[in-house]
KELUM-81225 format. One record per residue (C-alpha): x negated, y, z negated; residue in three letters. Coordinates in steps of 0.001 Angstrom, whole numbers, padded with zeros to 6 digits, always signed. Each point is the difference from the previous one (the first is absolute). Example, Ala and Ser with C-alpha at 12.3 -4.5 7.8 and 13.67 -1.06 7.14 Angstrom:
-012300-004500-007800Ala;-001370+003440+000660Ser;
***
This chain:
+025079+078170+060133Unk;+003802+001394-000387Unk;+002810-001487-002009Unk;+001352-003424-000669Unk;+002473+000398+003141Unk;-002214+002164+002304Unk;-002141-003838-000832Unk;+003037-001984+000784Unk;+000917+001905+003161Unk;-003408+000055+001189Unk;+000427-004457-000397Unk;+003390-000054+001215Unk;-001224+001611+002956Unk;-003575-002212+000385Unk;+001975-003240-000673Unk;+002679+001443+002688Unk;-002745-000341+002964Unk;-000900-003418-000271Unk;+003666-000731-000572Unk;+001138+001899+003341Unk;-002772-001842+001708Unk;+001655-003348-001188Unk;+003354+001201+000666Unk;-001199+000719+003638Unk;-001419-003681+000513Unk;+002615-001981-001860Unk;+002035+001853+002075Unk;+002461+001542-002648Unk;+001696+003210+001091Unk;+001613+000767-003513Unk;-003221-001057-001669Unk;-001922+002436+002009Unk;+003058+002520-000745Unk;-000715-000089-003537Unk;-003265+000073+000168Unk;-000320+002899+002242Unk;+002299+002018-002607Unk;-001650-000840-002745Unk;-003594+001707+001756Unk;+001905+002578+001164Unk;+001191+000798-003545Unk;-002681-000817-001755Unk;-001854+002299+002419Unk;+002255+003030-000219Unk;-000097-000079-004080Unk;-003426+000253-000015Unk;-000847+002901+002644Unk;+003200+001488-002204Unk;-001463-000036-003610Unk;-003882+000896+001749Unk;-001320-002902-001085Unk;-003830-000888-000034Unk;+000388-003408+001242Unk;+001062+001616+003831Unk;-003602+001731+000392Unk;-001382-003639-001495Unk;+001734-002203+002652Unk;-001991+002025+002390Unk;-003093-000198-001487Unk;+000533-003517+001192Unk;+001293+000420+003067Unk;+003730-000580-000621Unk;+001147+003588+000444Unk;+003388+001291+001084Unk;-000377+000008+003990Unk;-001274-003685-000800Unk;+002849-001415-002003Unk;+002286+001867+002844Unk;-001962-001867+002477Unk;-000171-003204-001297Unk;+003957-000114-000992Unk;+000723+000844+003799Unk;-002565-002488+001523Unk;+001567-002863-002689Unk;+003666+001252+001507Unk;-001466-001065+003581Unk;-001298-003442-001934Unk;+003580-000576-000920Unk;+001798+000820+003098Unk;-002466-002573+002077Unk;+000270-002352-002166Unk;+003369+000150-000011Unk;-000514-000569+003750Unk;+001049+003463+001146Unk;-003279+000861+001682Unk;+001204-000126+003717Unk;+003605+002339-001001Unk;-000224+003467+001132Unk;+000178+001174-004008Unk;-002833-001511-001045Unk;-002182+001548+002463Unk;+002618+003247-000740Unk;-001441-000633-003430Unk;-004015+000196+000819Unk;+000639+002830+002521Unk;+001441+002038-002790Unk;-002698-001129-002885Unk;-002527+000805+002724Unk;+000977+003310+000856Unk;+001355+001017-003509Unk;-003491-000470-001524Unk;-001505+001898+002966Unk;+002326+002525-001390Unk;-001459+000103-002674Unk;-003630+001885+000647Unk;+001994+003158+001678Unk;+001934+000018-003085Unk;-002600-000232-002203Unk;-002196+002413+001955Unk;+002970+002747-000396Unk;+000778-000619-003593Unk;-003955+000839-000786Unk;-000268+002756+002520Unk;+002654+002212-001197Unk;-000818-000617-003643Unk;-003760+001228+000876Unk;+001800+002088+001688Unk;+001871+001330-002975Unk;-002869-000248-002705Unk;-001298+003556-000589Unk;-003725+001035+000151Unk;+001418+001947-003501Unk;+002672-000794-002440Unk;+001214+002763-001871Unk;+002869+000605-002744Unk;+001086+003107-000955Unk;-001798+001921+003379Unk;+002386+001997+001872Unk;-000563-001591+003567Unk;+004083-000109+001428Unk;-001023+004069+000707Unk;-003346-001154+002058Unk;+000142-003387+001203Unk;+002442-001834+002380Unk;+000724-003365-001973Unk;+002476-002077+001495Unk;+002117-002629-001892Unk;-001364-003698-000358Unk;+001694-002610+001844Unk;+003048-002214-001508Unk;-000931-001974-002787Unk;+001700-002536+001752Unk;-002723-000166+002817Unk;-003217+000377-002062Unk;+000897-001557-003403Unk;-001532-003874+000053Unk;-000139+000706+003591Unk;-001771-003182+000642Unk;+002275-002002-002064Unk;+002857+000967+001463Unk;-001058-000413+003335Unk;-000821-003876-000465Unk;+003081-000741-001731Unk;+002218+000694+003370Unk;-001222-003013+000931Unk;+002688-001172-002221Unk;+002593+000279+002598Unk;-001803-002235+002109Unk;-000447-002345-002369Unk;+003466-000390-001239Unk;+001410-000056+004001Unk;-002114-002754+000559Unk;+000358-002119-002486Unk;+004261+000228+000578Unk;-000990-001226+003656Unk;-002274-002756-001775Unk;+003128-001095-001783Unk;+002910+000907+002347Unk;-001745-000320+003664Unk;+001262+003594+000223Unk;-002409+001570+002536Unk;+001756+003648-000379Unk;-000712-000060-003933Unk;-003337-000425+001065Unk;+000031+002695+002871Unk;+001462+002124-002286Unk;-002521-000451-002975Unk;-002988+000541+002577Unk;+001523+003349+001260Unk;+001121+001777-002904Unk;-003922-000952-001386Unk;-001923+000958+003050Unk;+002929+003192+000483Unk;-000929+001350-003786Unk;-003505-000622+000316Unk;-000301+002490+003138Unk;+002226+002564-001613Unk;-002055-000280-003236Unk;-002939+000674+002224Unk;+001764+002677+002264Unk;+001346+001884-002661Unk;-003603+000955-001578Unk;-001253+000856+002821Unk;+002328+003730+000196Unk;-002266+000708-003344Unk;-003419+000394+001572Unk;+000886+003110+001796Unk;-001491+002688-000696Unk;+002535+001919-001923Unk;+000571-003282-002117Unk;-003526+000210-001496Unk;-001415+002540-002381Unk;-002312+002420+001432Unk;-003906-000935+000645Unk;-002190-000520-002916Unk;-002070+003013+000880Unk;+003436+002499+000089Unk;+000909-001898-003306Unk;-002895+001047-001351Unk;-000406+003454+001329Unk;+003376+000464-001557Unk;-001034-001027-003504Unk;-002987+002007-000401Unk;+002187+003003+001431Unk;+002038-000663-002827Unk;-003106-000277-002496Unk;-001341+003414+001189Unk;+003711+001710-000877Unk;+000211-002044-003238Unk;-003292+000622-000921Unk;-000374-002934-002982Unk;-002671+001132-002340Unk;+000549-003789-002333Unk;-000633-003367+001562Unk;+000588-003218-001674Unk;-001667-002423+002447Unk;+000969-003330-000405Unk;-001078-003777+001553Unk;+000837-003513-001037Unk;+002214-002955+000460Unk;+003260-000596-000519Unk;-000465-000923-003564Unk;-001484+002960-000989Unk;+002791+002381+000451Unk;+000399+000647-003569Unk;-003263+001839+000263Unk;+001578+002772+001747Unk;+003225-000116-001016Unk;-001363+001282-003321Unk;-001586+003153+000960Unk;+003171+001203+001672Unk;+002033+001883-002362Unk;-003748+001814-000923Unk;-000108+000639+003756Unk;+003239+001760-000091Unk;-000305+001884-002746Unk;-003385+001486+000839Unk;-000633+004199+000655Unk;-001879-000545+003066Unk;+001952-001200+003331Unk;-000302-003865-000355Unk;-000644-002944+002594Unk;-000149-003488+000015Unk;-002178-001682+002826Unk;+000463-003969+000147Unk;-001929-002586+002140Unk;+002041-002826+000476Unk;+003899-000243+001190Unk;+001010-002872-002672Unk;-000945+002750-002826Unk;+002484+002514+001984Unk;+002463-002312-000122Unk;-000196-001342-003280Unk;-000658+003303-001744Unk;+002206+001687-002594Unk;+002165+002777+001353Unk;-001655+003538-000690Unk;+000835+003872+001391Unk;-004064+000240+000886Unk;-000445-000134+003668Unk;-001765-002998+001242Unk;-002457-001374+002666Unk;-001018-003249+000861Unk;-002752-000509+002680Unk;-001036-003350+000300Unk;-002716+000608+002887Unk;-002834+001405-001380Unk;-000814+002071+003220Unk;+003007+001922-000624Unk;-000291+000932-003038Unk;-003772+001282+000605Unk;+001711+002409+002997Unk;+002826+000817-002375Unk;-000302+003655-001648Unk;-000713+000095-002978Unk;-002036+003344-000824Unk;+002163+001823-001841Unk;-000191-003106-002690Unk;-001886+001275-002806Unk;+000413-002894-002478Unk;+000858-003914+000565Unk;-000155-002212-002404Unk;-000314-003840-000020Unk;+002062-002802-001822Unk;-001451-003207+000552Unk;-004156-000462+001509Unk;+000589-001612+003362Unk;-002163-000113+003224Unk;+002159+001987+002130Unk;-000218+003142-002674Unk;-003331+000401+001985Unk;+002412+001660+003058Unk;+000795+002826-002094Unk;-003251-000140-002348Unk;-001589+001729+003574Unk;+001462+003169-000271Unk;-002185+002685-001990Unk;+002809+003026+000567Unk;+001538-001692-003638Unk;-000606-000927-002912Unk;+000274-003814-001197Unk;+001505-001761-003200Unk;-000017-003631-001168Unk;+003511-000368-002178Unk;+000491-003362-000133Unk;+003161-001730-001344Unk;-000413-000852-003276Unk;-002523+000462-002779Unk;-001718-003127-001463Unk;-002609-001539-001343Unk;-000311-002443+003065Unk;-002957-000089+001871Unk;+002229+002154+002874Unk;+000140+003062-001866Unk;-003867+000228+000681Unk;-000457-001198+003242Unk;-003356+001537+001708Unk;+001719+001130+002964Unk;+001427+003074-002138Unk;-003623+001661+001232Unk;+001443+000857+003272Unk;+002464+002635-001288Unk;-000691+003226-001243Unk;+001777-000190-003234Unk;+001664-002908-002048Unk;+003184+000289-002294Unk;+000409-001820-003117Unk;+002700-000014-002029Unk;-002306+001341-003961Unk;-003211-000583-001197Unk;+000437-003833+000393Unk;-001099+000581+003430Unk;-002444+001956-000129Unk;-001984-001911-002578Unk;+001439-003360+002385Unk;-001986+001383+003103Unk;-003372+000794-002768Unk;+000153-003183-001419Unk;+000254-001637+003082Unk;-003022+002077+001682Unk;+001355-000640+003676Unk;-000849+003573+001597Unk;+002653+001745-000738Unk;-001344+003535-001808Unk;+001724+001234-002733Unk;+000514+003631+001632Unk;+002152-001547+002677Unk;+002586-001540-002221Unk;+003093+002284-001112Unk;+002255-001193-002596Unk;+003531+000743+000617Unk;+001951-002458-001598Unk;+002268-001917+001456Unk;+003614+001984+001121Unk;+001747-002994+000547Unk;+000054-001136-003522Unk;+002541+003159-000684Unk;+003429-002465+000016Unk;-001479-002158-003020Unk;+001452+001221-002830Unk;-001535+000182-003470Unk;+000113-002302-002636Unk;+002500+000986-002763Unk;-000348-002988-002259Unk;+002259-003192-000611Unk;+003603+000727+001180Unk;+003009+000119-002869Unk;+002923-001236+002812Unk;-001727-003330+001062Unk;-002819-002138-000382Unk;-003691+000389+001134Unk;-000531-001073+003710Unk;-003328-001047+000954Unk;-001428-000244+003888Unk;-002199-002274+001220Unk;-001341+001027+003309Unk;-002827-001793+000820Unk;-002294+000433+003223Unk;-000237-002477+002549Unk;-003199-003030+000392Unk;-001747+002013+002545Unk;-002300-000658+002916Unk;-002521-002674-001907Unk;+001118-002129-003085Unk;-001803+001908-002959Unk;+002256-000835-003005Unk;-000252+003899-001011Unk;+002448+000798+003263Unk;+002788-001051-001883Unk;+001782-001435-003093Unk;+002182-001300+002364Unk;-001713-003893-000037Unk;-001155+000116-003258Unk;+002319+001752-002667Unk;+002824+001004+001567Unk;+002586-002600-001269Unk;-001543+000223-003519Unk;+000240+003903-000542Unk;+003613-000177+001663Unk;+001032-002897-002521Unk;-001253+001627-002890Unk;+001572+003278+001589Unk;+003617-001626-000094Unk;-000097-002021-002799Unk;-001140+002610-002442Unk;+001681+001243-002682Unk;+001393+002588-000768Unk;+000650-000528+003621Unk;-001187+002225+002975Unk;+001162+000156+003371Unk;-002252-001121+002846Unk;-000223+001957+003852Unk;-002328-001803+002090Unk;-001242+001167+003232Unk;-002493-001062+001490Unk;-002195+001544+002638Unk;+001295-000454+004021Unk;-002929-001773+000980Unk;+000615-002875-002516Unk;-000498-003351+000987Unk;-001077+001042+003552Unk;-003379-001561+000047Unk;-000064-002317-002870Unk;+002678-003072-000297Unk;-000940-000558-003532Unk;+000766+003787-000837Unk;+002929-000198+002010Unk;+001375-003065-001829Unk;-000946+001437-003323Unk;+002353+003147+001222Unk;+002886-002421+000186Unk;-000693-001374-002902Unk;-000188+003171-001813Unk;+003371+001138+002093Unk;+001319-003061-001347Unk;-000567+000394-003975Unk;+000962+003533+000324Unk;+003656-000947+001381Unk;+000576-003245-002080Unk;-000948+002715-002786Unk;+003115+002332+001185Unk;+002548-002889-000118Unk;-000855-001150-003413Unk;+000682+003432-001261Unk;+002566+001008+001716Unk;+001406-002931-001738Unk;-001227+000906-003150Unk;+002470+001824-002364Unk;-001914+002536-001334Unk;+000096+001563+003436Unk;+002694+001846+001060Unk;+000781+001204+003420Unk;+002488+002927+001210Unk;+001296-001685+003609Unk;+002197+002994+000674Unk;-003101+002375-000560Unk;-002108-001825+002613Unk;+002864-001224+002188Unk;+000363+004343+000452Unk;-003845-000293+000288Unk;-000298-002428+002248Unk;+003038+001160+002386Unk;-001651+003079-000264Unk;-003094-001533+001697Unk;+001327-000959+002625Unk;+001793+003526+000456Unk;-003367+001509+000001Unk;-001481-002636+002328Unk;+002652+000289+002857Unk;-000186+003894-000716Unk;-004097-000415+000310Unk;+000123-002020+003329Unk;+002421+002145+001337Unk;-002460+002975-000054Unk;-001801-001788+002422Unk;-003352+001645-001265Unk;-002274-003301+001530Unk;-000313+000302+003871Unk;+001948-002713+002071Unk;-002987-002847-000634Unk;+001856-001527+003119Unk;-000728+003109+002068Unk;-003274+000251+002288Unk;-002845+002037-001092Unk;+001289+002911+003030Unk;+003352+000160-001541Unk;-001225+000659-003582Unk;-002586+002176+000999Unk;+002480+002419+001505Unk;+003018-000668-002184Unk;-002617+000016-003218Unk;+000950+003245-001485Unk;+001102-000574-004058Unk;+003043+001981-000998Unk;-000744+001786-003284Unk;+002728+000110-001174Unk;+000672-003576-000087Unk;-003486-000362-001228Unk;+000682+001861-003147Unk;+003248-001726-000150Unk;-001867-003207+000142Unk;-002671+000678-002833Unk;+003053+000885-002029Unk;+002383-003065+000960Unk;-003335-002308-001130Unk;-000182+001432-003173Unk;+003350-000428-000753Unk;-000294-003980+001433Unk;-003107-000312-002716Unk;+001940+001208-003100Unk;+003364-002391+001775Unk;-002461-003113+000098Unk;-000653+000522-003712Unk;+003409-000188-000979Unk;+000862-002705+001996Unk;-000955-002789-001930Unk;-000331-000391-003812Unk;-002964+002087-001764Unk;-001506-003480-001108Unk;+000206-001975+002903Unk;-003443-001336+000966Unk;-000662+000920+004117Unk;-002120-001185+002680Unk;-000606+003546+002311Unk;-001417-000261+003334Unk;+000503+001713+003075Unk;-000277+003847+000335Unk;+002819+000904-002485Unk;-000149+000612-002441Unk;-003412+001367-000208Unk;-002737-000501-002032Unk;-000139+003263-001503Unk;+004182-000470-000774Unk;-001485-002784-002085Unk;-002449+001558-001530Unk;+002587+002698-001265Unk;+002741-003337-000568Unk;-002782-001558-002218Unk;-001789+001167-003757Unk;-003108-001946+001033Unk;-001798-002586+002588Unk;-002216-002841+000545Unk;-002259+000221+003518Unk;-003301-000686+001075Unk;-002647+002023+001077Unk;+001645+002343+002829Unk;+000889+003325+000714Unk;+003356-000971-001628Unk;-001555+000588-003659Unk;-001640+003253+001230Unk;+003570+000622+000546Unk;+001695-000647-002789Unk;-002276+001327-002070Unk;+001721+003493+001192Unk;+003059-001229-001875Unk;-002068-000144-003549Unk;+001861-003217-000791Unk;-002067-003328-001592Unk;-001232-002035+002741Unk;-001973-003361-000329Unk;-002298-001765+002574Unk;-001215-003257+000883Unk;-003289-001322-000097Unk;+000335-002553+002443Unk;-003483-000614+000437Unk;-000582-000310-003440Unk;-003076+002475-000799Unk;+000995+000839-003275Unk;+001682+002900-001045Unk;-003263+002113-000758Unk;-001019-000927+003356Unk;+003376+000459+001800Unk;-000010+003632-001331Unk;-003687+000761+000706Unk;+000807-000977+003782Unk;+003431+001678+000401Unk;+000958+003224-001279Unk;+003948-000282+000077Unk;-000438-002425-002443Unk;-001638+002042-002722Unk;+003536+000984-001728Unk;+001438-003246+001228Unk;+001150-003152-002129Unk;-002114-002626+001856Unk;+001837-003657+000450Unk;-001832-003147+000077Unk;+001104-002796+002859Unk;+001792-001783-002601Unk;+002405+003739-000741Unk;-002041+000422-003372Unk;+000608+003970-000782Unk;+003925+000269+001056Unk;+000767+000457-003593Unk;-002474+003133-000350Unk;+001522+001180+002852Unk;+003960-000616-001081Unk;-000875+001571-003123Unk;-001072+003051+001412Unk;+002981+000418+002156Unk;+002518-000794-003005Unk;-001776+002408-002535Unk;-002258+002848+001086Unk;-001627+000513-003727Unk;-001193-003883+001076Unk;-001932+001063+003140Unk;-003590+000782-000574Unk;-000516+000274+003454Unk;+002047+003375+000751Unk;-002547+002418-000962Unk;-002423-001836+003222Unk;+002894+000152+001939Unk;-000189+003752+000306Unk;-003378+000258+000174Unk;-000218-002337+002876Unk;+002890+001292+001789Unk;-002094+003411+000373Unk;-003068-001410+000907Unk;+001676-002157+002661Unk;+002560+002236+001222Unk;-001092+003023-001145Unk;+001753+002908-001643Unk;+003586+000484-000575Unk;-000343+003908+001021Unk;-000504+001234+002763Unk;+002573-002575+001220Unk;-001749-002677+002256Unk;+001686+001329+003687Unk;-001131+003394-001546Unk;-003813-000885-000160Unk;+000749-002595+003759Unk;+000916+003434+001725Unk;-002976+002202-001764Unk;-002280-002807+001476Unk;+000978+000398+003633Unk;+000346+003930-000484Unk;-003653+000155-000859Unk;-000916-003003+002404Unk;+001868+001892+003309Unk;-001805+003272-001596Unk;-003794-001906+000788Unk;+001180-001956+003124Unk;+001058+003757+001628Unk;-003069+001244-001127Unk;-002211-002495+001780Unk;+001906+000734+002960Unk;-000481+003652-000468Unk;-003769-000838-000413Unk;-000194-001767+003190Unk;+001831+002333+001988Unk;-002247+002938-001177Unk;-003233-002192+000981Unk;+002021-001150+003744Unk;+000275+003816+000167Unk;-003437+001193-001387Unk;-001746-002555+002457Unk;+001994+001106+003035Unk;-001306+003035-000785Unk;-003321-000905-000519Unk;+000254-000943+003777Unk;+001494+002496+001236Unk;-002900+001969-001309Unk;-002376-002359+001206Unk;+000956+000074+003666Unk;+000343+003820+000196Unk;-003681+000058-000715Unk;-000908-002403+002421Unk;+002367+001659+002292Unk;-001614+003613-000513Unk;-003620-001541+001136Unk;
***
């Protein structure tokens, strides 16, 4: 529902209406004054901070043209009650509230057509279109940003005019306030207008798309990731796109909806979005001999129709949740798992899927975790707890969020010899479930009341001139960061980006380079037993992994993870089947310590971590590790580019095959109507 002020402005401004309307009746000209700023202000801060309560107020038919309205027709209230109604102002005053709302719908109707105007059939990044497609600039900012907003609020001068003339009797204040409104609002309007000409709009949607495929046929992408989802679900690409770049075989992403575009990681692979499903059916595509699939999604039916390749189910993670073995995984020619674990997953399971269609190839981006090299000499153990979030329906296995998540973080920070705690939890947190999202605060809560006692705590000692460099180093790296500029203008339009959208590579590299050097920074920048609360994207969850000699979770792909690291890991049973039970069901947890609700099995776990000759569990570690992940050798982006290589080798066969029977039955034909031809 937004914060406690977006909550406060949203009642300043309700509670201003009925005020203004009062103000208006009394009559009370520096009542209504106030009044009418505090809406205005209230207003403004909330269109300015994108606040939720704007699209709620009208859902109930209070929406901005509305409260415009109204505050303009109570301003006519006012001025006849204060027995102005037969000067020439106050019918100055409805002229100009007349006409400036009738304003209005041309200046609407511009706004929208020149952004339609403006959105492209195809967004691309990375696709060399400056060279083959006219792409004029976008209009100011100043015209199109909160265009609507804008507009409505140059009814301000009006306002202000005639209220001095309600005050002073000075007719010319209100003259003046009615012209400079109506005068802005028609250049407003007549200064859009120049940006519907034809050489103000990107080309056609059919020369748009002529354009790209021309492009496609002299890039010739033999790779597609094909990706569709919402907003949210971002993460599920952004993780196969350092594989993409680093495959053999020319690479290509294809998305389906603009807010993953715009949200999505920058990456040197060239990229298409094509929201209309049309479009992408006419786009060319042939020379695509593999594409391969992140997430299962309805509109993966629009490139499920074409037989010329060859197509792979991925996914984006590897779990025991009922996800990783959805039936839908039938409709692709092969499926991917990570080791065995999969495999046996789909068997077990018996959902269709046959076990000569799946491939195990590991998983390549596991390749930043590092390996676990036992308890460190310079400081003390750190332990992560980076639980998964409640998820769609409240089964109490989702998370240990509700259930354990203050006791396993108490006993984490109050044990002795003492550990330090990272806790990050997943994104979605709390984004469905109040009760999980107050237990997050909670948890948030311990873990910093748990820094200040020991920074406090004398056995602790800090170095402030080691992580003042650190942290001023930070900040060098940041400004240094944004300054490469790597993330398209989000402000720009989708024309501008598209033809601008070409990554420098050199700055890329630069970037990859600069981030690594902002990870090892962050470390240093605050003492090596300081308990943390990480969210956001940085640093990442695999930085933690490698800041961290073990973890608590739940049943995710984040333990499949880890796992890769070889470090002690524990797990909660939040639905409380028993640990012989827990195990039987999920297979990460077979070299796992496994927690009760009430943190029972943190000891085992801290034990592990502080003494490796005390952790009977590192033997199943390696074991499972291969048989989820798979071999260490051949390396995992080794065995990812052997799979396409053979998978493009059967996809140009079948095309070969085809093209021999096309050719075979034309002559069959030909044949055939020679011999009729001949009698």
């Amino acid at each position: 529902m937004g914060s406690v002020a977006e909550l406060a402005a949203a009642a300043l401004m309700t509670l201003g209406f009925p005020c203004l309307m009062l103000a208006a009746l009394v009559p009370s000209v520096p009542a209504f004054a106030a009044a009418a700023a505090v809406t205005y202000l209230a207003d403004l801060y909330l269109h300015r901070k994108g606040s939720y309560l704007i699209s709620l107020l009208g859902k109930v038919r209070a929406g901005l043209s509305i409260r415009f309205l109204v505050r303009e027709l109570l301003l006519i209230v006012l001025l006849a009650r204060l027995e102005l109604s037969e000067e020439p102002a106050f019918y100055a005053a409805i002229a100009c509230f007349t006409v400036f709302f009738g304003l209005q719908a041309p200046h609407g109707a511009l706004v929208t057509l020149i952004g339609n105007r403006r959105q492209m059939p195809v967004v691309t990044r990375n696709v060399d279109l400056v060279s083959r497609l006219p792409i004029p600039d976008a209009p100011p900012r100043l015209l199109l940003r909160r265009a609507g907003v804008k507009m409505l609020h140059l009814d301000l001068a009006a306002m202000a005019g005639l209220l001095v003339y309600a005050v002073t009797d000075s007719e010319a204040a209100g003259f003046a306030g009615v012209g400079v409104t109506l005068g802005l609002g028609t250049l407003y309007v007549l200064a859009l207008m120049p940006y519907l000409r034809a050489k103000r709009v990107p080309p056609k949607a059919d020369k748009v798309l002529k354009t790209v495929s021309a492009w496609l046929r002299e890039y010739r992408p033999e790779t597609v990731l094909y990706f569709s989802g919402s907003a949210d679900s971002t993460y599920q690409v952004n993780m196969w796109l350092e594989t993409m770049e680093q495959l053999e075989s020319r690479p290509l992403i294809i998305l389906r909806e603009r807010v993953i575009m715009e949200k999505m990681a920058p990456t040197t692979v060239p990229v298409v979005c094509v929201p209309g499903g049309v479009h992408l059916m006419n786009m060319d595509l042939s020379m695509v001999r593999v594409a391969l699939y992140a997430a299962n999604v309805g509109k993966n039916i629009h490139l499920l129709r074409v037989p010329t390749m060859k197509h792979v189910f991925i996914g984006h993670g590897d779990s025991d949740k009922l996800a990783s073995v959805n039936p839908f995984s039938k409709v692709y020619d092969e499926v991917w798992t990570a080791g065995r674990a999969g495999r046996d997953r789909y068997a077990i399971a018996d959902v269709g899927i046959r076990d000569e269609d799946i491939v195990e190839v590991g998983r390549p981006q596991l390749a930043p975790i590092e390996p676990w090299r036992g308890a460190p000499e310079d400081r003390i153990p750190t332990v992560l707890y980076a639980p998964t979030w409640e998820g769609w329906d409240d089964d109490p296995g989702n998370t240990s969020i509700l259930l354990a998540g203050e006791n396993i973080v108490r006993k984490l920070v109050t044990a002795e010899p003492p550990v330090r705690v990272l806790y990050k939890p997943h994104p979605f947190t709390g984004s469905r479930s109040a009760k999980a999202r107050a237990a997050h605060r909670r948890i948030t809560a311990l873990v910093k009341k748990a820094a200040a006692e020991r920074a406090a705590d004398p056995r602790f000692t800090a170095d402030p001139a080691a992580q003042a460099k650190a942290k001023a180093e930070l900040t060098r790296l940041k400004a240094r960061l944004d300054g490469l500029a790597l993330a398209f203008d989000e402000k720009a339009d989708e024309a501008v980006t598209s033809r601008d959208g070409l990554v420098d590579m050199r700055k890329h590299q630069e970037a990859a380079r600069l981030r690594t050097d902002w990870n090892d920074a962050y470390w240093r920048s605050f003492p090596s037993y300081e308990h943390r609360v990480i969210t956001g994207t940085e640093p990442r969850l695999y930085d933690c992994f490698n800041a961290s000699e073990a973890m608590v979770s739940d049943i995710s792909s984040v333990v499949s993870d880890f796992i890769a690291s070889g470090k002690p890991y524990a797990v909660t049973d939040s639905a409380e089947l028993g640990a012989e039970e827990f195990r039987r069901q999920n297979t990460a947890v077979r070299a796992a310590v496994i927690l009760t609700n009430d943190a029972a099995g943190v000891e085992q776990l801290l034990d592990a971590v502080r003494d490796p000759a005390a952790d009977p569990l590192a033997a199943d570690r390696k074991e499972l590790k291969e048989y989820l992940l798979g071999p260490d050798e051949p390396t995992s982006i080794e065995r990812f580019d052997a799979a396409i290589a053979d998978l493009a080798l059967r996809a140009e066969a079948r095309n070969v095959g085809q093209a021999s029977h096309v050719v075979a039955a034309a002559g069959e034909a030909e044949l055939a109507e020679g011999g009729v031809t001949a009698v």
